[in-house]
C-alpha positions as CSV (number, residue, x, y, z in Angstrom):
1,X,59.9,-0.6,31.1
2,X,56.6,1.0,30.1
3,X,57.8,4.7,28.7
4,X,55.0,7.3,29.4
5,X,54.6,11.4,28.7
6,X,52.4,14.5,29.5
7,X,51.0,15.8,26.1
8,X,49.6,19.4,25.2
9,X,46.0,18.2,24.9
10,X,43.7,19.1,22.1
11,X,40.2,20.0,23.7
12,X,36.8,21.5,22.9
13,X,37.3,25.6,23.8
14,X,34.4,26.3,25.9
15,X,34.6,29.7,24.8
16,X,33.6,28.3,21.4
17,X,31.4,25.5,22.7
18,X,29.2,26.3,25.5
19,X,28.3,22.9,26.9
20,X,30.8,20.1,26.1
21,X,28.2,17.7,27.1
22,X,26.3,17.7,23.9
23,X,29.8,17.1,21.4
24,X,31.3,14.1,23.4
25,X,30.7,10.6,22.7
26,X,31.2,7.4,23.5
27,X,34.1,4.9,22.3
28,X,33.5,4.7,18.4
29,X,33.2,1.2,18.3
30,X,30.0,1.0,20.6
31,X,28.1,3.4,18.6
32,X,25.3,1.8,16.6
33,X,24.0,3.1,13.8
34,X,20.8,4.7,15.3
35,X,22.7,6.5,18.1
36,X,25.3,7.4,15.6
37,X,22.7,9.4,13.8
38,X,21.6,10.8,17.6
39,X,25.1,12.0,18.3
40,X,25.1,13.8,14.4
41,X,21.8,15.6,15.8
42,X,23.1,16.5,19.1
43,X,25.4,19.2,17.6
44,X,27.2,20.3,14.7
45,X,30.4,19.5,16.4
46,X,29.9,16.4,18.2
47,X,32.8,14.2,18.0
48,X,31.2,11.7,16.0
49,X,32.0,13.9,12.9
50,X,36.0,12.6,13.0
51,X,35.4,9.7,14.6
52,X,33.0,8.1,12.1
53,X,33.0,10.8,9.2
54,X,30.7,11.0,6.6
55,X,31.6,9.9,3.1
56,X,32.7,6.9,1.2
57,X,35.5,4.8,0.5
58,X,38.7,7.1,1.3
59,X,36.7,10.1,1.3
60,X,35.5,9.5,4.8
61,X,39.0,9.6,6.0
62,X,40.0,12.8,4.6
63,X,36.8,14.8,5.3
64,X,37.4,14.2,9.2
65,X,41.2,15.5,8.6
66,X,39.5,18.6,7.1
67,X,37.3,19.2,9.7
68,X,39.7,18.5,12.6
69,X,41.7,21.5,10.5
70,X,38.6,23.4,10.5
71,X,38.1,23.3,14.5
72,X,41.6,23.9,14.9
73,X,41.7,27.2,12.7
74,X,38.7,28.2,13.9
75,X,39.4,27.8,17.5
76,X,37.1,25.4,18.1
77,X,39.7,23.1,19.1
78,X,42.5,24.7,21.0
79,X,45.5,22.8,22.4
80,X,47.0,23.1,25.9
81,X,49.9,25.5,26.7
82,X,52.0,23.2,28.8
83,X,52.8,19.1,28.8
84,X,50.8,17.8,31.1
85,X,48.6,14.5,32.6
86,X,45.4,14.4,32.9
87,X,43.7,13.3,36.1
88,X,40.9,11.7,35.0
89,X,37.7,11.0,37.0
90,X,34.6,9.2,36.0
91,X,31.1,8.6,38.1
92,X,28.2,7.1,37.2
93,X,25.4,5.2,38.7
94,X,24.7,1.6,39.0
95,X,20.9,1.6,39.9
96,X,20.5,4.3,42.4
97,X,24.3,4.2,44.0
98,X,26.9,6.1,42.8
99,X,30.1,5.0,42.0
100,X,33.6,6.3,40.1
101,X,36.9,5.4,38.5
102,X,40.1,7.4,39.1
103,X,42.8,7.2,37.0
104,X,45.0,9.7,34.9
105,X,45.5,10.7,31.1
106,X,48.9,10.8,28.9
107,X,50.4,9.4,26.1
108,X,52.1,5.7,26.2
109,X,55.1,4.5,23.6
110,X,53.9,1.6,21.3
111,X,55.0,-1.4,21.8
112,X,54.7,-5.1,20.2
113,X,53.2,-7.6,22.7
114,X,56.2,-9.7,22.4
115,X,58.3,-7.0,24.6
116,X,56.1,-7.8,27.7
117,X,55.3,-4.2,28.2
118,X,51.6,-3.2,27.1
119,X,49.7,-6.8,27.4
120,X,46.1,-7.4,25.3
121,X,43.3,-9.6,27.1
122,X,41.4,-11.0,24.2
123,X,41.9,-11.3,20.4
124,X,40.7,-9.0,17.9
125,X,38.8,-8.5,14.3
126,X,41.5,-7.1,11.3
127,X,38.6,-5.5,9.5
128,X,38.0,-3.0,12.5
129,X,42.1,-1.9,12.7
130,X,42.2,-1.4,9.2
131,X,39.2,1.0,9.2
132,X,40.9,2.6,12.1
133,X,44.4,2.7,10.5
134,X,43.3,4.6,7.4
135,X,41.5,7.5,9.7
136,X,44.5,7.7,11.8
137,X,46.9,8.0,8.7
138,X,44.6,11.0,7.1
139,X,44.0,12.7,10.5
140,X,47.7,12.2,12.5
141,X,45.3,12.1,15.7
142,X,44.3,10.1,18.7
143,X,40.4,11.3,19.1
144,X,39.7,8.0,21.7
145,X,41.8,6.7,24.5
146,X,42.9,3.3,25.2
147,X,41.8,2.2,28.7
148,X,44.2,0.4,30.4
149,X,45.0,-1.1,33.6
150,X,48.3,-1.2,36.3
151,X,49.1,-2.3,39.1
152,X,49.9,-0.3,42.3
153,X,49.6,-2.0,46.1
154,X,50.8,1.3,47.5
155,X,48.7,3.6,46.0
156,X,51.8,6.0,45.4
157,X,50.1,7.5,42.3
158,X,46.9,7.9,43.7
159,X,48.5,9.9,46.7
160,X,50.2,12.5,44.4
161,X,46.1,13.4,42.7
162,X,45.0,14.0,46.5
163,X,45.7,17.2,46.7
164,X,44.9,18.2,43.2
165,X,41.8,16.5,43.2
166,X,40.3,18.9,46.1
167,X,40.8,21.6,43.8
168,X,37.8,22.6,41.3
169,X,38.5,20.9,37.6
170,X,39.1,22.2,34.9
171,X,36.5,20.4,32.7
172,X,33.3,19.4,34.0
173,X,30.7,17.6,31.9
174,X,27.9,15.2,32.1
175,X,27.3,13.3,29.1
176,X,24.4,14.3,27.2
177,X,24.6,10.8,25.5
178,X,23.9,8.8,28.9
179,X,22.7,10.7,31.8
180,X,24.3,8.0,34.2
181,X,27.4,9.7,33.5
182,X,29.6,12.4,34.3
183,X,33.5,13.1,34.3
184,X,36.1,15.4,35.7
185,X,39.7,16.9,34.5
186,X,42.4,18.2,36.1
187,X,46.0,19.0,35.1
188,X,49.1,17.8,36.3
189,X,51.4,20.0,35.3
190,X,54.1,20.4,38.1
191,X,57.5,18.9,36.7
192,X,57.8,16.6,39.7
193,X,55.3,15.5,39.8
194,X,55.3,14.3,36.3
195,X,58.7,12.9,37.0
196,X,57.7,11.0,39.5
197,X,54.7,9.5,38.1
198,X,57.1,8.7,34.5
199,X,59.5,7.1,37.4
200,X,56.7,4.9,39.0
201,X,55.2,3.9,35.8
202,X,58.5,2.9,34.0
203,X,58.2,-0.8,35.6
204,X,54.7,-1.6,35.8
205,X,53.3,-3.5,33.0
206,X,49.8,-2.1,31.4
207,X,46.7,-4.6,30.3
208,X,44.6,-3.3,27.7
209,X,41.0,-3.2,29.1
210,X,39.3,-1.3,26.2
211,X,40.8,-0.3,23.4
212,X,42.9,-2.8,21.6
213,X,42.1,-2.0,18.4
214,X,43.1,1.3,18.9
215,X,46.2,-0.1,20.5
216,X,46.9,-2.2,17.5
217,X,46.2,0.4,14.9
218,X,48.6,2.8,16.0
219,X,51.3,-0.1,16.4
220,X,50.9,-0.5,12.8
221,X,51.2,3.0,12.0
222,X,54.0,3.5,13.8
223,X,55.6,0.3,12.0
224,X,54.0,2.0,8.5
225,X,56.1,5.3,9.2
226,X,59.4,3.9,10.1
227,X,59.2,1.8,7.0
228,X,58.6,4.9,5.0
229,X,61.6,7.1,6.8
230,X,63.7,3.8,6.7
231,X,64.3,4.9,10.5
232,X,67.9,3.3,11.4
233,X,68.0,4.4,15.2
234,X,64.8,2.5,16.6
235,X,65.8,4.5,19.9
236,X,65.0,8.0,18.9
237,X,61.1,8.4,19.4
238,X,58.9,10.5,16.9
239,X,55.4,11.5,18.5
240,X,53.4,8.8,16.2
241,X,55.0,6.3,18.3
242,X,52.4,7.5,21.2
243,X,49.6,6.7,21.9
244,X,46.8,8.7,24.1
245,X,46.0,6.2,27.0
246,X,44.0,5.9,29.9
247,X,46.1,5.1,33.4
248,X,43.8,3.3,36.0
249,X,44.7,1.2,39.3
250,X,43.1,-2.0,38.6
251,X,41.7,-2.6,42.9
252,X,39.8,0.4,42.4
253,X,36.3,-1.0,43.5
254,X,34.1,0.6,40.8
255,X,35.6,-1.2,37.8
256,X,33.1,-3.5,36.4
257,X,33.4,-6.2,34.0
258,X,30.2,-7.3,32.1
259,X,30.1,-10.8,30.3
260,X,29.4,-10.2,26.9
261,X,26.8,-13.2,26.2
262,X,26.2,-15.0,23.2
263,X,23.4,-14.8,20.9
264,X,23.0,-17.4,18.0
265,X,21.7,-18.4,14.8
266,X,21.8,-21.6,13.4
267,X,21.6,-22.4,9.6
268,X,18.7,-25.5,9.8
269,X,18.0,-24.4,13.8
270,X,17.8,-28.4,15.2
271,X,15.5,-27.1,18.5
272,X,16.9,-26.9,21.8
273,X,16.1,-30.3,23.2
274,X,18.6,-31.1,20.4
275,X,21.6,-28.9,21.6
276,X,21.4,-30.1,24.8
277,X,21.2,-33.8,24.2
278,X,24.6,-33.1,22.1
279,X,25.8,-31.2,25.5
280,X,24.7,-33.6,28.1
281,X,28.2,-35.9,28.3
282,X,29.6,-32.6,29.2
283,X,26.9,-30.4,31.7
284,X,24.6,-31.5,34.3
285,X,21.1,-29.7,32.7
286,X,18.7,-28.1,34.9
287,X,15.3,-27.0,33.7
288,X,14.9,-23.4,34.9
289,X,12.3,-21.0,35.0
290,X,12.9,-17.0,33.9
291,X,12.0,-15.4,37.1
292,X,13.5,-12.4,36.3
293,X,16.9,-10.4,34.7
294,X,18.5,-10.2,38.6
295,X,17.5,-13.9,39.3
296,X,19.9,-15.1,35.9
297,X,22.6,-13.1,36.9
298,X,22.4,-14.0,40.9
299,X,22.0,-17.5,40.2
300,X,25.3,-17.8,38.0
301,X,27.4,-15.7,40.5
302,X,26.2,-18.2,43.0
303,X,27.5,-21.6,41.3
304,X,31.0,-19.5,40.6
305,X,31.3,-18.7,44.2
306,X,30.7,-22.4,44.9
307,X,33.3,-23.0,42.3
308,X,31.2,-24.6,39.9
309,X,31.2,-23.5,36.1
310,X,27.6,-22.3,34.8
311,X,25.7,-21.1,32.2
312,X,22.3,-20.4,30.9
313,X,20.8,-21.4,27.6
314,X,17.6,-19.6,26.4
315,X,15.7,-21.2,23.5
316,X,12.0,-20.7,21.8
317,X,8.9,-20.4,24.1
318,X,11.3,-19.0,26.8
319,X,12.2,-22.6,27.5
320,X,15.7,-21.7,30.1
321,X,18.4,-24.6,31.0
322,X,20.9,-24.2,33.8
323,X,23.8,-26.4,32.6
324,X,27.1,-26.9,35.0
325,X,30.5,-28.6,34.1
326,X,30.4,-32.0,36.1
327,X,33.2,-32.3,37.8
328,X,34.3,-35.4,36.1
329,X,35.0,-33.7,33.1
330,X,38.3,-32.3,34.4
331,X,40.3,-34.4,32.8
332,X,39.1,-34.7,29.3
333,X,38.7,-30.7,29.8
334,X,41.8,-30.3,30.3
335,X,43.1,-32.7,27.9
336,X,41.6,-31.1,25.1
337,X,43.9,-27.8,24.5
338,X,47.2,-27.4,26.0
339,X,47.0,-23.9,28.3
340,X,47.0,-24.1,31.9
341,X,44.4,-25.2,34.5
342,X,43.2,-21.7,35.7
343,X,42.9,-20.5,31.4
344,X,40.9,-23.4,31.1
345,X,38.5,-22.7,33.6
346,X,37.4,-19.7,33.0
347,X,33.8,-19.6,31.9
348,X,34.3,-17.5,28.7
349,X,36.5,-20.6,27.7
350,X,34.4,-23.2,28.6
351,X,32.4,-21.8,26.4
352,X,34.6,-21.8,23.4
353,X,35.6,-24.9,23.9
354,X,33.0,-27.3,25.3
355,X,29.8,-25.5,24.3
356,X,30.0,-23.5,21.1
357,X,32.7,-26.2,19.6
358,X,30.2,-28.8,20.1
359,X,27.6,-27.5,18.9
360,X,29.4,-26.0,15.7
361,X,30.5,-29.4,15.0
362,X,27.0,-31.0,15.0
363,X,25.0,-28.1,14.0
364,X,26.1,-25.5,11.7
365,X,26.4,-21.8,13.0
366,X,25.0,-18.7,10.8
367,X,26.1,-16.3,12.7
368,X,27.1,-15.2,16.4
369,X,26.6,-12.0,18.2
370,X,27.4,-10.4,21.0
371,X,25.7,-8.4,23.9
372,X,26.6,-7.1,27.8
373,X,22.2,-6.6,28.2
374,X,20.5,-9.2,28.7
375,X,17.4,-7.4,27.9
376,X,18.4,-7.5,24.3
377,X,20.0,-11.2,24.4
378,X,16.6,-12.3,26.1
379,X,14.4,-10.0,23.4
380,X,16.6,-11.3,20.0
381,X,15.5,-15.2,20.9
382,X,11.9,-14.1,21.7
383,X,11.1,-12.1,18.3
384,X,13.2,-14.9,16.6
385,X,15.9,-13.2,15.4
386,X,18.1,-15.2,16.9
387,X,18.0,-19.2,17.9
388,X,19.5,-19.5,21.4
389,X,21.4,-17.3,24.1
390,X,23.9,-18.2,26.3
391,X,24.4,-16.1,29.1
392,X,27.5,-16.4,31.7
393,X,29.7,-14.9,34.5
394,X,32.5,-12.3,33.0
395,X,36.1,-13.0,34.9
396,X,36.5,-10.6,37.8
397,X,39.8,-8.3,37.5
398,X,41.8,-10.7,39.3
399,X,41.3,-13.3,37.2
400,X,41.8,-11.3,34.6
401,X,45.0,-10.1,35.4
402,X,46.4,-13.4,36.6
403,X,45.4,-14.7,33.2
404,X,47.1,-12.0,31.2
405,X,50.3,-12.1,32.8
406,X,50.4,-15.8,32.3
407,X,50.5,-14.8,28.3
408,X,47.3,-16.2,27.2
409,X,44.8,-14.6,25.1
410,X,40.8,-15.2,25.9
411,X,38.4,-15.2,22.9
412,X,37.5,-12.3,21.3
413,X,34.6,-9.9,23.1
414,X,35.0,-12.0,26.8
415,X,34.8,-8.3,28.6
416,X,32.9,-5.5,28.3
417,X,34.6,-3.1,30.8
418,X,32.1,-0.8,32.0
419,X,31.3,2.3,31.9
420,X,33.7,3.3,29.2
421,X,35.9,6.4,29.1
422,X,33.8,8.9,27.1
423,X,35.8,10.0,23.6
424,X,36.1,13.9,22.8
425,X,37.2,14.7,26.2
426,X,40.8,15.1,25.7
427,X,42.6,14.0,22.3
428,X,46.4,13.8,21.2
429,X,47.5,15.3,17.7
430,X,51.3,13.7,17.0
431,X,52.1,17.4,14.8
432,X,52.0,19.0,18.0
């Protein structure tokens, strides 16, 4: 049973703050450090102040806590009179068509993985949760949402926004941070129909999309504060045990996952004609020329939907492989760890498994990174910052879902969900 509230929201006054565009931001932990310093020159109270403060050490942590007090006193935060979800929409365009997510805003009750309830997709990094956990134990405050997803054939949620979503929001905003986006409020605040979204929530299960760090630092908080009360009745719910979440209907069209491809460096960087030899008793290697960005992605969509496992592999003088699984490595494949067929064959896994194992255990890795663009994965191999890239299909929802609920993990970065829920918006302060 996934337990789930309304909340008295803590947003921007737009009395105070005249166009909400220019203090929202996105998710803290896609914010590099050159946009970071954008976002600090858009406007003296753009978000990016509490989500990634200024200072060092512990400092950091309590100069956002005395700035969210700030805002608050000086009513440049306000909270919402009434409990309520959020209906939360959010368009954007992919080229020249427009598209949107719909989904709703509240607050979700922690709970560990092993319960069944809130489910990750992918592993995580400690060092990000515990930078995380120390600003969320100075500030008491959600400032980001954790975008999740659930299941509903019948749409029954999505019927009860009809009628509200005909009505004019209450917050409308662009993002001055991406132009490609823009995202609408409303409130939910009749008491039925927040019953009776609470009542068809309580037995769907939620997978984390974005967000599991957040996810996981405020499980740990929550763990850290009923150690320090010595909490005897685990059934009686304080308001750290929430968390602020994002609700959205996982067959909505618009959701996009992105592969996150891999860009690497080698120690002693053998050449490519040596990385593939290596990978040769597992792929069948095409030489390949770079036609263009849409051609890579095409042609990989195309040996999935034949049912064939590809990738790319871009090396110096724009050399480009095409390597596919043979099909008479099924059984060793599958030999080799002991999850199920479908885990298995998911490209991000292959990956892990055939490609970057291999080649770790012949040629030593410096260093790995991670992109959804392949503009910048095909621009870090040609101004030699990196050795190779290997590009690939991300799993579609589907798979995604089938995969979770099966109770395995994928490697960490497999998805990038896009776009992401914009942070600033709407935020969740427990002392309220």
């Amino acid at each position: 049973m996934v337990d789930i509230l309304p909340l008295n929201g803590l947003f921007y006054n737009e009395n105070k703050i005249r166009n909400i565009s220019n203090v929202i931001s996105p998710p803290y932990d896609v914010i590099s450090p050159p946009f970071e310093k954008m976002l600090y020159n858009l406007d003296p109270y753009n978000i990016i102040n509490l989500i990634l403060p200024k200072g060092s050490n512990k400092e950091k942590y309590k100069n956002s806590n005395k700035i969210l007090n700030n805002w608050i006193e000086n009513n440049i935060l306000k909270f919402d009179n009434e409990k309520c979800f959020y209906i939360f929409e959010e368009n954007f365009y992919l080229g020249s068509k427009r598209k949107k997510i719909l989904g709703f805003i509240g607050i979700t009750k922690t709970e560990p993985y092993s319960k069944l309830k809130i489910i990750p997709h992918e592993q995580t990094i400690l060092k990000l949760k515990q930078d995380r956990l120390n600003l969320l134990a100075s500030c008491g405050t959600n400032y980001g949402l954790v975008y999740t997803l659930y299941n509903d054939n019948q749409n029954k949620i999505l019927d009860i926004f009809k009628n509200i979503v005909q009505k004019k929001p209450f917050i409308y905003t662009p993002a001055e941070y991406d132009s490609s986006l823009s995202f609408k409020l409303w409130r939910i605040s009749n008491i039925s129909d927040i019953e009776e979204i609470k009542k068809i929530m309580r037995d769907k299960k939620l997978i984390i999309a974005d967000g599991h760090h957040r996810y996981e630092t405020s499980l740990a908080y929550k763990e850290e504060c009923d150690s320090l009360k010595n909490k005897s009745n685990q059934s009686l719910s304080n308001p750290e045990d929430f968390i602020l979440t994002l609700y959205i209907e996982s067959s909505q069209k618009d959701i996009l996952i992105y592969p996150n491809y891999r860009i690497i460096k080698f120690k002693n960087y053998p050449g490519l004609e040596n990385i593939l030899e290596k990978l040769n008793i597992y792929f069948n290697i095409e030489t390949e020329i770079l036609k263009s960005y849409k051609y890579l992605e095409k042609r990989l969509l195309q040996s999935k939907s034949k049912g064939l496992r590809s990738f790319f592999i871009y090396g110096e003088d724009k050399k480009l492989y095409l390597l596919t699984l043979k099909s008479s490595i099924g059984d060793i494949y599958s030999n080799k760890k002991p999850f199920s067929g479908e885990y298995l064959n998911l490209d991000v896994n292959i990956l892990h498994n055939l490609i970057l194992e291999e080649i770790e255990t012949q040629f030593k890795i410096e260093k790995i990174d991670f992109t959804h663009s392949l503009d910048r994965a095909i621009e870090n191999i040609d101004n030699q910052k990196f050795d190779i890239g290997i590009l690939l299909n991300a799993p579609t929802v589907k798979e995604l879902e089938r995969i979770c609920m099966s109770g395995h993990l994928m490697p960490h970065k497999s998805t990038y969900f896009y776009p992401k829920p914009c942070t600033g918006l709407v935020m969740y302060k427990f002392d309220r």
